[in-house]
N, C-alpha and C positions, 0 to 999 in steps of 0.2 A: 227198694228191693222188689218192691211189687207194684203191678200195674192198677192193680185192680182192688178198691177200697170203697168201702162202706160210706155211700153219702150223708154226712152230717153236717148242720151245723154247725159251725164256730163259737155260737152262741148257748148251743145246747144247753141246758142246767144238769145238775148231779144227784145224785139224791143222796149223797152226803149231806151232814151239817156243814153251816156256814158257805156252801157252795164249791166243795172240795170235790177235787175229782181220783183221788186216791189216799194212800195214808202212809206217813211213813214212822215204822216201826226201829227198834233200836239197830236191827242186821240188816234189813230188806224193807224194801216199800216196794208197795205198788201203786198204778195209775190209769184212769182209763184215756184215752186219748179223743181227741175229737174227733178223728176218724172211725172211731169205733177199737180200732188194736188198744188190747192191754199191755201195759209194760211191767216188767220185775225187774228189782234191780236188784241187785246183791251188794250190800257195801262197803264188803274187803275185796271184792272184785273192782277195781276202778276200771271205769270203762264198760264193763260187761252189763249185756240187759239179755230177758227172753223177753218178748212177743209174742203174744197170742191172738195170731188175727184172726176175722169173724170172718171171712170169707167173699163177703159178695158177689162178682157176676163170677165168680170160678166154684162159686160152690161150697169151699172146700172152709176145713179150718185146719190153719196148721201153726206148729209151736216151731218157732227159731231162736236161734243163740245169735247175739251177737256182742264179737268180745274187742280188745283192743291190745293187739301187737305190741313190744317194747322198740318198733321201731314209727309206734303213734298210728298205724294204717288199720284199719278198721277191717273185720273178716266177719260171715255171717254162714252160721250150719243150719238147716232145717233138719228137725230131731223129729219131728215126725208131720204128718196128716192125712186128716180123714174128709171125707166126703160129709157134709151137716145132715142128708137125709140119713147115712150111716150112724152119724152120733147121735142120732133120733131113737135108732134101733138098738143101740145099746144104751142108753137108758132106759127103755121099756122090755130089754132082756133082763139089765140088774135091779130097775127099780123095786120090780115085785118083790125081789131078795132081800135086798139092803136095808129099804127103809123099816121094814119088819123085824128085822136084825136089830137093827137098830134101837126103835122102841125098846126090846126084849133085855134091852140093858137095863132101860129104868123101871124101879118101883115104885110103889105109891108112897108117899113121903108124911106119917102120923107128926102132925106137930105136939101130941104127947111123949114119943119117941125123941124129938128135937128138944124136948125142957127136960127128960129126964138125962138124956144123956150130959146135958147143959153144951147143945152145939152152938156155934153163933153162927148168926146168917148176915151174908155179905154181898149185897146186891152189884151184881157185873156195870159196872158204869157204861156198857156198851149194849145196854138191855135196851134202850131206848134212843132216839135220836134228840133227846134233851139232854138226858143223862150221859152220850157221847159229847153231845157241844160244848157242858159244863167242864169237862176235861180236857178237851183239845181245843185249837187254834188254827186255823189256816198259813201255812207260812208261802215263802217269796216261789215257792214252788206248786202253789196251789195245791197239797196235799193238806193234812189233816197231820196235825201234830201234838202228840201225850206231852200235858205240864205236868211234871212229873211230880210237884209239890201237893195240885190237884189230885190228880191221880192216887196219890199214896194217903191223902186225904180221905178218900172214898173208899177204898178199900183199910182203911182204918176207922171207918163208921158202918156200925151194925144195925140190923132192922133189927127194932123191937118183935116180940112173939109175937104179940098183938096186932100189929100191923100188918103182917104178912098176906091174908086174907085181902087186906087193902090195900096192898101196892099193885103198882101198874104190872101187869103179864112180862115176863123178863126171865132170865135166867139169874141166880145167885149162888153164893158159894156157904157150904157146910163149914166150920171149922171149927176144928180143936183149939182152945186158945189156953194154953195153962202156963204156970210158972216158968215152966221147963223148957218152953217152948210152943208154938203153934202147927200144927197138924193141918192139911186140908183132905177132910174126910172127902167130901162128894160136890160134883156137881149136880145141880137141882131147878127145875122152871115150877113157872105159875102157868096155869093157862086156864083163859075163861072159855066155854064154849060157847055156840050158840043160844042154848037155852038159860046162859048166866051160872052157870054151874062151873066152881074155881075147881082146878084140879092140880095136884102136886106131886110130880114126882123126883126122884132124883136120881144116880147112877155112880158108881167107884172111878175114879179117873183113868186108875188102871185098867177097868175095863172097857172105855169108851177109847183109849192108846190101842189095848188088844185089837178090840174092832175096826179102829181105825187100819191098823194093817193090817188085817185080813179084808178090808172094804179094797186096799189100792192095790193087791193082790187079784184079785175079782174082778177088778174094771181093768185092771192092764191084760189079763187071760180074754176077757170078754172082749174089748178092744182089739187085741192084734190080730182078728181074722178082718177086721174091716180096715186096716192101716192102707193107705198105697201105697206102694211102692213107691222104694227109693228112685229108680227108674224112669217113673212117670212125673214126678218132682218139676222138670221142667214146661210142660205143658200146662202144669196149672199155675204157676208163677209168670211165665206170660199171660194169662188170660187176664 
């Protein structure tokens, strides 16, 4: 569909585990390509992927659809693009926003507050690139694939209180575990700083979902003053 692509390697490495170059999840996966384009695939859509290519000598980055006909013929929409020195400029319109925003979700995280309420903590198996590999596999598609047996392994083993201080910088999960049922209070990180000072906080889900739409609300407003036009669409597709 395009002329003009990201020179890469064939050989490039990933920086996945095990040497993956995307993941595929229960609905969707993605992948990055060796050209540089990422792919989405959707997989009650048979046939359909988006692409998000990185631009090279046209500059530009833009998102396509492409789906597949019931009579097998392949069709392709370009749903949008921008110019990369413009996606430069709207990140550093919303960054100052966002990431602030963001933070102001979480709080500091008392692990007195953790043993009285008796939460258990549930380390993200995707906190680390060991702790991802223990879980997934590589399959015949070069993605990254959940052993679901693992998986549910992990998130059925809790960090002790004690340890927590001493695990690796990661994200993990708050949970309610009671008779009746299991709760997931909060999401929660580690982070050590520079000076070795651990810090902890965590955040309501619900409120990190709120943000979340209010963050793609914000970049699509901030966004559509730099889009190009539909009109121009051809001139950067040949370039």
């Amino acid at each position: 569909m395009h002329s003009s692509e990201v020179s890469m390697s064939q050989g490039q490495g990933y920086l996945l585990p095990h040497g993956a170059r995307g993941i595929d999840f229960e609905r969707f996966s993605w992948e990055v390509r060796p050209d540089g384009k990422v792919h989405f695939f959707a997989k009650d859509q048979e046939g359909a992927h988006w692409t998000v290519h990185p631009g090279g000598p046209s500059g530009v980055l833009d998102l396509h659809q492409a789906s597949l006909g019931d009579d097998g013929t392949k069709s392709y929409q370009t749903l949008f693009m921008i110019k990369l020195d413009d996606l430069i400029r709207v990140a550093n319109e919303t960054g100052p926003i966002l990431i602030p925003s963001l933070l102001q979700q979480f709080r500091p995280l008392s692990l007195r507050w953790v043993r009285r309420r008796k939460i258990t903590i549930v380390r993200d198996p995707s906190s680390t690139d060991g702790e991802l590999a223990a879980v997934t596999h590589k399959n015949r598609r070069k993605r990254l694939e959940f052993d679901a047996a693992r998986l549910q392994d992990s998130f059925d083993r809790s960090t002790p209180l004690e340890e927590v201080l001493r695990m690796p910088d990661g994200w993990f999960r708050l949970m309610a575990i009671r008779r009746w049922g299991t709760r997931w209070i909060g999401v929660a990180v580690k982070a050590t700083d520079t000076a070795g000072v651990v810090h902890l906080v965590w955040a309501r889900p619900a409120d990190l979902v709120f943000w979340g739409e209010e963050a793609e609300d914000f970049l699509r407003t901030a966004a559509a003053k730099y889009l190009i036009s539909p009109e121009d669409y051809p001139k950067y597709l040949r370039s």
